[in-house]
SEPA-356292 format. One record per residue: residue in one letter; x, y, z of N, C-alpha, C, O, CB in turn. Coordinates in pm, whole numbers, plus 50000, padded with zeros to 5 digits. Glycine has a CB too. Example, Ala and Ser with C-alpha at 12.3 -4.5 7.8 and 13.67 -1.06 7.14 Angstrom:
// SEPA-356292
a513194943150780512304955050780513204967050780514244966850846511314955350905
s512854977550708513674989450714512905000350787513415011450804514084994050572
END
This chain:
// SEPA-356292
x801884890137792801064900237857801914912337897801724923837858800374894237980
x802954907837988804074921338006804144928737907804024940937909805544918538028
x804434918037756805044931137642804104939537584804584948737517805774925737508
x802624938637593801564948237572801234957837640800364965737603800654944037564
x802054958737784801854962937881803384976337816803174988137788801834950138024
x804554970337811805674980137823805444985437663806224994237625807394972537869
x804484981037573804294986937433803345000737474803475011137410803434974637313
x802564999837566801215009037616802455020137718802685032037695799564996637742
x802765015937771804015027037835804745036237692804505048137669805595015337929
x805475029137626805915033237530805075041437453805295053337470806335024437475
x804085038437367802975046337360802535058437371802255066537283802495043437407
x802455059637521802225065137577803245080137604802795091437589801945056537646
x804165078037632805525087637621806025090737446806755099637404806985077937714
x805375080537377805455087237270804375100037240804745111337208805395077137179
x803195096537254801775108037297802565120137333802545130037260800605103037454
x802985119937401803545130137521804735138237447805245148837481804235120737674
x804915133237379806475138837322805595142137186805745154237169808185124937304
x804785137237086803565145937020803195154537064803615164537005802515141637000
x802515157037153802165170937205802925178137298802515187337369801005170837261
x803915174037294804795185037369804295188237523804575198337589804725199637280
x803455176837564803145178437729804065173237791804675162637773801915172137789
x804175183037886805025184838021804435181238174804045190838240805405199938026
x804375170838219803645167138338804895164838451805265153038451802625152738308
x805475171738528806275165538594805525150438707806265141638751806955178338668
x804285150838728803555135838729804265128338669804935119938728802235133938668
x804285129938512804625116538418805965111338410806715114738318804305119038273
x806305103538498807505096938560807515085238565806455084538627807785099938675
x807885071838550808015059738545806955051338521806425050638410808505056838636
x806695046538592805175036138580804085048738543804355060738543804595025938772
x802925043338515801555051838404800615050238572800005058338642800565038038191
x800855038238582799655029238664799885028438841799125031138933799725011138597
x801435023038839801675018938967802665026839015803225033438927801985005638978
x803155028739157801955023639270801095037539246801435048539204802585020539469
x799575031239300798445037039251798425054439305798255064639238797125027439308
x798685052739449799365067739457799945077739365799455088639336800295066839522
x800695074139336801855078439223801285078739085802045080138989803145067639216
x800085077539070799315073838925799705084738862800255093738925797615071938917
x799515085438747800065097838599798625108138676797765102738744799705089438337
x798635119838654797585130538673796645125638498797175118238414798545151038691
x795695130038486794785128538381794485116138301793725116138205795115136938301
x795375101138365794715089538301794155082138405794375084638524795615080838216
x793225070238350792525064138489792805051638428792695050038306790745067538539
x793215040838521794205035038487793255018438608793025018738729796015045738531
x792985007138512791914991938575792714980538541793264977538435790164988638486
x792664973538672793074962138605792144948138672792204944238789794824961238626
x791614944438605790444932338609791014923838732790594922038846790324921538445
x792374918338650792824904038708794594909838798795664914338756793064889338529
x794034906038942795344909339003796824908738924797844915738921795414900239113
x796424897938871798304890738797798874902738688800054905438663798084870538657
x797634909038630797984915938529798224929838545797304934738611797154914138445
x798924936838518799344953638531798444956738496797804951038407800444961338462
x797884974038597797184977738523797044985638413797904994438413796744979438570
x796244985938311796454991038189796075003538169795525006838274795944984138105
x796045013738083795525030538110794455024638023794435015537940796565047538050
x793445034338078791995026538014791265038237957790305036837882790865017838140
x791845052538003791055066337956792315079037990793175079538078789305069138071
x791975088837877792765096437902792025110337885791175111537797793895093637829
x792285119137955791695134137980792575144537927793435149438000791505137538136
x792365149637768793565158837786792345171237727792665181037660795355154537676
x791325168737758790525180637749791245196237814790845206137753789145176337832
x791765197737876792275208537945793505216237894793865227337931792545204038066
x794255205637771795455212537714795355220837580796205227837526796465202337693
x794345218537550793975229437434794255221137310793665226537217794975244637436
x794975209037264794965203937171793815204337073792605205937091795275194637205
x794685202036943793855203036821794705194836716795845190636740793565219136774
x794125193236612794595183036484794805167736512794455162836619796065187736425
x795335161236421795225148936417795545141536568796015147836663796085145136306
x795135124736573795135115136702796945114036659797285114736541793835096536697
x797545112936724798685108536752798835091336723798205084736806798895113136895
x799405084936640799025070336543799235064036694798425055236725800355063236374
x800465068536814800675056836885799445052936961799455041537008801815058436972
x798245061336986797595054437047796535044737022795555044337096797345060537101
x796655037436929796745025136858797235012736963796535002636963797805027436734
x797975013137019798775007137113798185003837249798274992637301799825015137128
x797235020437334796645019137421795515004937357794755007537263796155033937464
x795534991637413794904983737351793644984637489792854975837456795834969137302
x793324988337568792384991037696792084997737704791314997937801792494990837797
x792195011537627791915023337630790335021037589790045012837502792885032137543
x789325029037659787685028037683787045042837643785985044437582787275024237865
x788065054937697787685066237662788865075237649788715086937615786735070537746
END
């Protein structure tokens, strides 16, 4: 379970380095502590034991265009 979890991190900073976004937000954990959450993902987790996973991401606001970026394939919780 962890390693689907640090593959979705990974992922994820790969995304980020595709589009060349700059969030000084996007710093260590995606998810935790919930305070500290990434700005533009929303981020559930069902079962206490389990991290939570990024479940949606908002990048409506950066102007992107062209192809999905393959890593997010990976977001395996991703909903929207």
């Amino acid at each position: 379970m962890r390693l689907n979890f640090i593959y979705a991190v990974i992922a994820f900073k790969n995304i980020q380095a595709t589009y060349r976004l700059q969030k000084t937000s996007w710093q260590g954990d995606p998810c935790v502590p919930r305070y500290y959450m990434w700005t533009d993902l929303n981020c559930s987790s069902a079962v206490p034991s389990v991290p939570p996973r990024i479940i949606s991401i908002d990048f409506s606001s950066y102007g992107l265009n062209g192809t999905i970026a393959n890593d997010i394939q990976y977001l395996s919780q991703l909903q929207k």
